[in-house]
BALOBA-1460 file (C-alpha; in Angstrom, 3 decimals):
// residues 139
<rec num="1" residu="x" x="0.000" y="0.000" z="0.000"/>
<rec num="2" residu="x" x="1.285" y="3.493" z="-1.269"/>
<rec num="3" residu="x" x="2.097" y="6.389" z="1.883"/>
<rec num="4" residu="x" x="-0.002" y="9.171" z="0.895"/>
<rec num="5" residu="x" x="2.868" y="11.911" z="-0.680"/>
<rec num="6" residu="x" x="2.225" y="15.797" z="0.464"/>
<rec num="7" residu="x" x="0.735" y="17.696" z="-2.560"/>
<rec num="8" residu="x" x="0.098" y="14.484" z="-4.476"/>
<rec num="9" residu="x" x="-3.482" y="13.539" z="-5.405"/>
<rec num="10" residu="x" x="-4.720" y="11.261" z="-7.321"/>
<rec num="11" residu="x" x="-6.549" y="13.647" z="-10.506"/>
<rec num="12" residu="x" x="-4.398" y="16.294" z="-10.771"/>
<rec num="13" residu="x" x="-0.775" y="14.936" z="-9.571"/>
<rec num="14" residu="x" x="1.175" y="16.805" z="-7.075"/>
<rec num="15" residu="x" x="-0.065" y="20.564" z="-7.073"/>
<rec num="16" residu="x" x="0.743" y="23.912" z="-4.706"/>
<rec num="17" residu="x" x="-1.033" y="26.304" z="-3.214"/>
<rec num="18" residu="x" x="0.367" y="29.273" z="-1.918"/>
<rec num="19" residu="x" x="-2.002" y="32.560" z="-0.369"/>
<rec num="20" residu="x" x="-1.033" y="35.569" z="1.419"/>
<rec num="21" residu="x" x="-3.121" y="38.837" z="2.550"/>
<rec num="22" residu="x" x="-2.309" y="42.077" z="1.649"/>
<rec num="23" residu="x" x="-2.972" y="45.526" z="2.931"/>
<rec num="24" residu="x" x="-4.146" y="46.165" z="-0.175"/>
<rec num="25" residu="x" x="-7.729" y="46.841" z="-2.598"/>
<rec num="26" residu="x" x="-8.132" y="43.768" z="-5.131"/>
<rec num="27" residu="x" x="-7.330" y="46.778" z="-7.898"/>
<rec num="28" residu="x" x="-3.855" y="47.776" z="-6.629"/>
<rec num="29" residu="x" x="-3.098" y="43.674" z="-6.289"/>
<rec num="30" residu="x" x="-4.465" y="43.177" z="-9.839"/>
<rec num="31" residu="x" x="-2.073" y="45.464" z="-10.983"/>
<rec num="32" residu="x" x="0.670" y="44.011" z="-9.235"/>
<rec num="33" residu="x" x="-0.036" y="40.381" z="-10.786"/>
<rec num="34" residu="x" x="0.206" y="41.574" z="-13.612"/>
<rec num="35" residu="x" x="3.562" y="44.198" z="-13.892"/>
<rec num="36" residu="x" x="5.813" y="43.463" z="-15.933"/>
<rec num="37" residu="x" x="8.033" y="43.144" z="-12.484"/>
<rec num="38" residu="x" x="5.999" y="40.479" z="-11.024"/>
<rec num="39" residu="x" x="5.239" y="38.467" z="-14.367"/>
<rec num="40" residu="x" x="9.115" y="38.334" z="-15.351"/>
<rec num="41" residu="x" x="9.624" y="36.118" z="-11.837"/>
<rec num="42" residu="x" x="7.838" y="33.200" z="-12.377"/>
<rec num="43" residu="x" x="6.892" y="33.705" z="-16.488"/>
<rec num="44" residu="x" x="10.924" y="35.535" z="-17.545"/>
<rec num="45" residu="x" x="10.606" y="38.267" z="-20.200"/>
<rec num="46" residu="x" x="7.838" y="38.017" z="-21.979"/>
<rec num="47" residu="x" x="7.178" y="40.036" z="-24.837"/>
<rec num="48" residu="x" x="4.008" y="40.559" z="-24.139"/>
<rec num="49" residu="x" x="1.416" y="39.237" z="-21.837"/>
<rec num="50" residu="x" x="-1.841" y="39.564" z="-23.438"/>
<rec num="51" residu="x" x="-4.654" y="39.292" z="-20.650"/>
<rec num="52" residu="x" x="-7.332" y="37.359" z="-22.788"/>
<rec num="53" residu="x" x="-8.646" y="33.678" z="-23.079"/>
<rec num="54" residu="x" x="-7.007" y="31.860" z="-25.709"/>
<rec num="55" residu="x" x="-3.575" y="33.930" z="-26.073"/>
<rec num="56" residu="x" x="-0.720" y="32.466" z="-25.904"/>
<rec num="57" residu="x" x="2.764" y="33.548" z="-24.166"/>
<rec num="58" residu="x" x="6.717" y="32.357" z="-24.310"/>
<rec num="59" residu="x" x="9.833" y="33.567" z="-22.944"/>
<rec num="60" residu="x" x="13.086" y="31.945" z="-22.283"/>
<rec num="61" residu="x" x="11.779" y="29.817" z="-19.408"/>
<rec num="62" residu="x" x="8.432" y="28.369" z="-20.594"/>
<rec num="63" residu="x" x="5.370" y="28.867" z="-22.795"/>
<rec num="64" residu="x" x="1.864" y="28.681" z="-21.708"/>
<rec num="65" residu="x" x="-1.833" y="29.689" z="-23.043"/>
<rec num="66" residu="x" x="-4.052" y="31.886" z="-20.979"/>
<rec num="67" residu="x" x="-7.460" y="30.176" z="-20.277"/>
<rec num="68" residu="x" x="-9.644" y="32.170" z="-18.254"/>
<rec num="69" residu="x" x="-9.303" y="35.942" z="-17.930"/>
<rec num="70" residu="x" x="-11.732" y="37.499" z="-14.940"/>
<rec num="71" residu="x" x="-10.164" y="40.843" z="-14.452"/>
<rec num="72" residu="x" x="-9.740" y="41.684" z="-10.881"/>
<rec num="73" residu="x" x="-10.451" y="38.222" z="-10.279"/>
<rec num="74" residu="x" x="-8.847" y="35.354" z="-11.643"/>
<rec num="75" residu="x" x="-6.155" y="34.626" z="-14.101"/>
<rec num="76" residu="x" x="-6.216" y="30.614" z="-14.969"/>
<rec num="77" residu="x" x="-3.479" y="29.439" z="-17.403"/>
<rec num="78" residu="x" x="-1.242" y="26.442" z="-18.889"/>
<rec num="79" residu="x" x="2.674" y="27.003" z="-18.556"/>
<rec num="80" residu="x" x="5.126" y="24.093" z="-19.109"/>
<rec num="81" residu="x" x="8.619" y="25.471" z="-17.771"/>
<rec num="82" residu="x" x="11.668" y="24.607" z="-20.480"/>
<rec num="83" residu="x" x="12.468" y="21.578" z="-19.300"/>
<rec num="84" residu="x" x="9.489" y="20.000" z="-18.125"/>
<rec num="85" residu="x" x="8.072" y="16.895" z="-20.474"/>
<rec num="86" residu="x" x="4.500" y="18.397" z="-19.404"/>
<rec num="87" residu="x" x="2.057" y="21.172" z="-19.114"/>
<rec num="88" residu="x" x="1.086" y="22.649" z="-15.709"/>
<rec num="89" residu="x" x="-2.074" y="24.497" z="-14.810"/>
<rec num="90" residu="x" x="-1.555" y="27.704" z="-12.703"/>
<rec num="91" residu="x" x="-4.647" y="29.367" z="-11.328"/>
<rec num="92" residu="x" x="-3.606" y="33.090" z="-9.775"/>
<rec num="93" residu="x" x="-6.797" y="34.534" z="-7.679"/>
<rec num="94" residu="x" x="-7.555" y="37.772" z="-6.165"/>
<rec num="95" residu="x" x="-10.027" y="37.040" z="-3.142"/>
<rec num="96" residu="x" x="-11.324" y="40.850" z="-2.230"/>
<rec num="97" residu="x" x="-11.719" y="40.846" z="1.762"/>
<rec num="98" residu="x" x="-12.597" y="44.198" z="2.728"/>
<rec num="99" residu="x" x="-11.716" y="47.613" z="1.341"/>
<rec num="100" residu="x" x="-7.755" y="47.462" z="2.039"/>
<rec num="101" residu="x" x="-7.495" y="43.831" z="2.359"/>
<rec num="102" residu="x" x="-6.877" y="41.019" z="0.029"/>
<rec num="103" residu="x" x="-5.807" y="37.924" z="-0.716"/>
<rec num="104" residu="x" x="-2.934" y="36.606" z="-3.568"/>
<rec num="105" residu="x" x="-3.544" y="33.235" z="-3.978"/>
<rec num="106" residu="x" x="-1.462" y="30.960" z="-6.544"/>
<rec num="107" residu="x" x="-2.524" y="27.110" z="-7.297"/>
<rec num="108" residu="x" x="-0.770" y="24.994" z="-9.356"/>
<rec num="109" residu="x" x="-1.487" y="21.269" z="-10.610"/>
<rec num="110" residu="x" x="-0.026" y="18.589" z="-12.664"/>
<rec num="111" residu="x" x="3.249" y="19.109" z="-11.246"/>
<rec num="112" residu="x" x="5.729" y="15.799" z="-12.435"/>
<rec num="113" residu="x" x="6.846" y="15.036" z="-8.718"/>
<rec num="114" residu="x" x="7.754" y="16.235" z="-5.535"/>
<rec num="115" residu="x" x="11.081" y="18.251" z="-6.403"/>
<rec num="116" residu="x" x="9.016" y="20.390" z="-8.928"/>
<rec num="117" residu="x" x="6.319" y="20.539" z="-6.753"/>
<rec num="118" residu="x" x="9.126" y="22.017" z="-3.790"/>
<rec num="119" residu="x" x="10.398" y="23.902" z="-6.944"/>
<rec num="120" residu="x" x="7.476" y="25.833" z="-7.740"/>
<rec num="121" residu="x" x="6.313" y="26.406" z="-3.726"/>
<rec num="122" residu="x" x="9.274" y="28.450" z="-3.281"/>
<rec num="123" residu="x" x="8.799" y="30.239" z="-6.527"/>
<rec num="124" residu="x" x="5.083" y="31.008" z="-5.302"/>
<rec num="125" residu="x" x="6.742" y="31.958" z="-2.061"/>
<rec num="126" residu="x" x="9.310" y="34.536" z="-3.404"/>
<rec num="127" residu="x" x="6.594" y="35.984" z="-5.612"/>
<rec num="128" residu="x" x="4.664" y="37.128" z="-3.063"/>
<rec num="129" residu="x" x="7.357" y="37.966" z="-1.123"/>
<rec num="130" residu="x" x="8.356" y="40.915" z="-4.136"/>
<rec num="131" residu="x" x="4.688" y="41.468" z="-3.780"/>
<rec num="132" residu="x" x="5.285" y="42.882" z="-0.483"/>
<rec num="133" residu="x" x="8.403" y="44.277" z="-1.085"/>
<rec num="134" residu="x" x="6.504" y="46.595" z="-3.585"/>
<rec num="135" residu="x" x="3.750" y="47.166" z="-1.295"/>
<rec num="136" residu="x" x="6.145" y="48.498" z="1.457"/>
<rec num="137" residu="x" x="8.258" y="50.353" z="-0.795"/>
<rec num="138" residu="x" x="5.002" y="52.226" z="-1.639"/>
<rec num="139" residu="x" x="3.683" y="53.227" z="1.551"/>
């Protein structure tokens, strides 16, 4: 009988979540997901990241497709990293609490195994730590 693995299920593979709340309104963390600072982290340079369903994106560390688009909501989109055989699904949410509070939240599924899943939970993690960076830097 198999040990049940952390971050491995049985539909999706091994997957991530990573959520943190910000002093923030869901506008100002919208625009933060989606700077050209933040973006270049976890996606590199991209040329362009065009925020509707069905566009695709590629820089020098992956390619992807965007597949749903709910501005100051959701962003939900396929990325497959350079050298990884498959296609991930990352799901980046913006969960409004009250006026200057909200929540970053980034999923990701049909990670290959355990090391990418580790990978990509302290990519996640250093993401939202620039996230706050910004934030203070701001105030």
């Amino acid at each position: 009988m198999r040990e049940n693995v952390v971050g491995q299920t049985k539909a999706v593979g091994f997957q991530i979540g990573v959520r943190r709340t910000f002093p923030i309104s869901h506008k100002e963390a919208w625009k933060l997901i989606t700077s050209k600072e933040v973006l270049s982290l976890w996606l590199g340079n991209v040329k362009s990241f065009p925020l509707q369903k069905g566009e695709t994106f590629s820089s020098e560390m992956g390619k992807g497709e965007i597949r749903v688009i709910k501005p100051l909501q959701q962003i939900r989109l396929t990325w497959q990293k350079e050298k990884w055989e498959k296609t991930s699904t990352v799901q980046i949410r913006i969960l409004h609490k009250e006026e200057n509070k909200t929540t970053i939240s980034f999923h990701q599924e049909h990670l290959s195994d355990e090391s990418v899943r580790e990978e990509m939970k302290e990519l996640w993690e250093k993401v939202l730590n620039l996230i706050k960076e910004q934030i203070e830097s701001a105030e």
